[in-house]
N, C-alpha and C positions, 0 to 999 in steps of 0.2 A: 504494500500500500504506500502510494505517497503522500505526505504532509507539509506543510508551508508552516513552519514555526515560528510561532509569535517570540520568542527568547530565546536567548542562548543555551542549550542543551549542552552539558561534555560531553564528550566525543561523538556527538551528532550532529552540529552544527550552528552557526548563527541566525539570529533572528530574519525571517525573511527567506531564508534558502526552503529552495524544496527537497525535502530527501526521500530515499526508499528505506521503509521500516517494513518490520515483520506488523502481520493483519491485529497479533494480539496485542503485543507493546504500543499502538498507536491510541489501538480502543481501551485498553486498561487503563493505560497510563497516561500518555501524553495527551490525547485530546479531555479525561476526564479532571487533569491535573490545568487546563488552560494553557497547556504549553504548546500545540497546534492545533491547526485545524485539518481537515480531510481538501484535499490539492482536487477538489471539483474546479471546472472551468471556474463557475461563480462565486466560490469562494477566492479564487485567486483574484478575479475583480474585484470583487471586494475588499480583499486585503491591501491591494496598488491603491485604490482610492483612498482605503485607513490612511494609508502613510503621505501621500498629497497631502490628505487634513493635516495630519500633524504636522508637513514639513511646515503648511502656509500658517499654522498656528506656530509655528518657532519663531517662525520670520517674522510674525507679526509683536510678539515679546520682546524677539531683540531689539527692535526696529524703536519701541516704547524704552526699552532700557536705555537706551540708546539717548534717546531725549531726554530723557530724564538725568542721564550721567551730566548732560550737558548744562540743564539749570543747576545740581546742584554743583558743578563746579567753580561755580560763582557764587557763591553764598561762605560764610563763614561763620562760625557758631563760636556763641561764649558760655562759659558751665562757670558759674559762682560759687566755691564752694569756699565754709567755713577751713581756719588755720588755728595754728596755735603758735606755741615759741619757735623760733627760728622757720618761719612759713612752714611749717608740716602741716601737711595735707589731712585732715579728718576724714577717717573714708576713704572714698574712690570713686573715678569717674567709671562708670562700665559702659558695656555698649545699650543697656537700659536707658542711661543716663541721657548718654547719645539720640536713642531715639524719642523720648520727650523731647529734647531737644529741636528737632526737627520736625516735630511734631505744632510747636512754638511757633516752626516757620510755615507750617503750610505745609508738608511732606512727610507723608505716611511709607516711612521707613522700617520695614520690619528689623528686630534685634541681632534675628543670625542672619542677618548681609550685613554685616559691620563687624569690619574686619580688627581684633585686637588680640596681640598676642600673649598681653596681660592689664587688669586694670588699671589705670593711669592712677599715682598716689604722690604726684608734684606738681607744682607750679609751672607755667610754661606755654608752650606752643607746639601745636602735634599734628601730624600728618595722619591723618583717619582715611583708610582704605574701606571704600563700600560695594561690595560683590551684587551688584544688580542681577547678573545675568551670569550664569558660565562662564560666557565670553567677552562679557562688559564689565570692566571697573574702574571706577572714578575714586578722585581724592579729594577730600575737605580738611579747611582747616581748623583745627579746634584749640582757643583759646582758653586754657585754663587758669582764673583768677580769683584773688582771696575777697572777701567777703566784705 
C-alpha cells in the first residue's frame, strides 16, 4: 500500500513523501496514529492544496512580522525600577517586565519572543532581542533607571 505522510517517520520517510508500506502497518499504525494518509489520487490533492494553505499562511506571518520588526525598531523603552546603596538594583527587569512595557506602548508582545539570556539586575542601557518570527528578529533599546 502506498501512503503520503503527514511527519516524519524513522526510517520511512519525510513529511510529504509517498512510500510503499506493508497493507497492515499503514492500517494499524500509521494512518490510525495521524501519521499518513492512504496515496488515493484525492487525497494526494488534497494534501498539495494543505501545504499551499500553509505555505500562503507562513508568508503571510512573516510578511506581519516583518512590519512589525520595523515599528518596533524605532521605539525605545524605559523600566523604572526602585535602588538602594550604591545603585543596586531591587529585583529585576525580566522579559514580563519587558512586555508591560510594550504593552504601555501600544504593542502586544508576547513574553517568550523576548529574547534574555538572564534577568537584567543593573543600571544601564540594553540591547533586547525580540524573536517575532523564526526568521525575523529585531532589537530595542531598553533603558534601565532608578527610581
Amino acid at each position: 500500500m502506498e501512503v503520503i505522510l503527514k511527519q516524519e517517520v524513522e526510517r520511512l520517510g519525510n513529511a510529504g513523501e509517498i512510500v510503499r508500506v506493508s497493507d497492515g502497518f499503514a492500517r494499524n499504525y500509521l494512518i490510525p496514529k495521524g501519521l499518513a494518509l492512504e496515496a488515493t489520487r484525492s487525497n494526494i490533492v488534497l494534501y498539495e492544496e494543505g501545504k499551499k494553505q500553509e505555505l500562503i499562511r507562513k508568508t503571510k506571518e512573516k510578511r506581519a512580522a516583518l512590519a512589525l520588526a520595523e515599528k518596533l525598531e524605532k521605539i525605545s523603552l524605559t523600566a523604572v525600577v526602585p535602588v538602594g546603596e550604591e545603585d543596586r538594583v531591587f529585583g529585576s527587569v525580566t522579559s514580563q517586565t519587558i512586555a508591560e512595557l510594550f504593552k504601555e506602548k501600544g504593542y502586544e508582545i508576547d513574553r517568550r519572543k523576548i529574547v534574555l539570556d538572564s534577568p537584567i539586575k543593573a543600571l544601564g542601557v540594553y540591547t533586547i532581542v525580540i524573536r517575532l518570527h523564526p526568521e525575523v528578529e529585531t532589537q530595542v533599546k531598553l533603558w534601565v533607571v532608578k527610581e
